[in-house]
N, C-alpha and C positions, 0 to 999 in steps of 0.2 A: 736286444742291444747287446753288441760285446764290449769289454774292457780287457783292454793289454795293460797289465804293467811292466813299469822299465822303470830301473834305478838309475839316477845321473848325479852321482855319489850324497848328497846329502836328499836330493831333491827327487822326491815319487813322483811321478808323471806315470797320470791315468789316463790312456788314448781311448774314447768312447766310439763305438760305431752301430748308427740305426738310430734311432729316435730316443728319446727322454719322455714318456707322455704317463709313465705311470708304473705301479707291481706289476710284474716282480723286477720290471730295470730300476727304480729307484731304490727301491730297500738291494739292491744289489748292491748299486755304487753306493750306497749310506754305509754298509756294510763294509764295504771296501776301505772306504776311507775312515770307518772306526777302526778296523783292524791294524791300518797304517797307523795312527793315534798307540793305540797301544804297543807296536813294534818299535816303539819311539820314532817314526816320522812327524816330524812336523812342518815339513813345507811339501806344500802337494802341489802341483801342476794338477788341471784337467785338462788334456789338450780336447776342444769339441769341433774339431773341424770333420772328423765323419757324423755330424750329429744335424741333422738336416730342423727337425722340428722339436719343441721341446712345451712340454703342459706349464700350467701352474703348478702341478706336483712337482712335475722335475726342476723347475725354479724354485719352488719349498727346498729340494733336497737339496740345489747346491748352497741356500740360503744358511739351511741346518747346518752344512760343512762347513761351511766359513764362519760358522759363528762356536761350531765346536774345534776346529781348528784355533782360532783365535782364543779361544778359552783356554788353552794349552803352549798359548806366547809363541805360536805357529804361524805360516802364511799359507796361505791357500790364492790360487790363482787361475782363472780361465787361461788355458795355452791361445790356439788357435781357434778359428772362427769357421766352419760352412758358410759358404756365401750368403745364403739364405739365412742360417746363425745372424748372420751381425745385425738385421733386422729385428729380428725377437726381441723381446721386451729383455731376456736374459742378457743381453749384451748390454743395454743402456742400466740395469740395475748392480749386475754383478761388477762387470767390466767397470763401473766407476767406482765399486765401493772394496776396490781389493788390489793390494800393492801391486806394483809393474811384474810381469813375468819376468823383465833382465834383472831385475832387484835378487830373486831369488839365489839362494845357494852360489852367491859366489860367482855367479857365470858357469858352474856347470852345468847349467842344463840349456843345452841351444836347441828348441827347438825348428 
């Protein structure tokens, strides 16, 4: 799996592409998004529309990030969907329990 990042002034937007099902992609993006935590980000996009399949791991990790996000009075947010995405269990647990993507930063980040 790869991740782009892209700053859209307050708001990190992590593009994922390939699958979520496990090490080393999840301690990747954990990674990733602790590092943002620390750089003082705290509102993150995931955009996962290149992200076709995703485990229960990769549901743990974005679980983790939105609960360590939020521990830090941050927001964290699924972007976009793989068609297949909005099916997964991830869309009906994440996608309800985490602010609107237009909420974020302001409106700068469209994506």
């Amino acid at each position: 799996m790869t991740i782009k990042e892209k700053m859209h002034g307050v708001v990190a937007v992590l593009s994922l592409k390939g699958n979520l099902m496990g090490e080393p992609d999840t301690e990747n993006l954990r990674d990733k998004i602790y590092s943002l935590l620390q750089e003082g980000f705290t509102k993150i996009v995931v955009d996962m529309k290149g992200v076709r399949w995703i485990s229960s791991t990769g549901l743990g990790t974005l679980i983790a990030a939105l609960t360590s996000v939020r521990n830090k009075s941050g927001d964290f947010a699924p972007g976009k969907y793989h068609r297949e995405g909005r099916k997964s269990v991830c869309h009906y647990t994440i996608g309800k329990s985490v602010q609107d993507l237009r909420n974020l930063g302001s409106g700068h980040c469209k994506l």
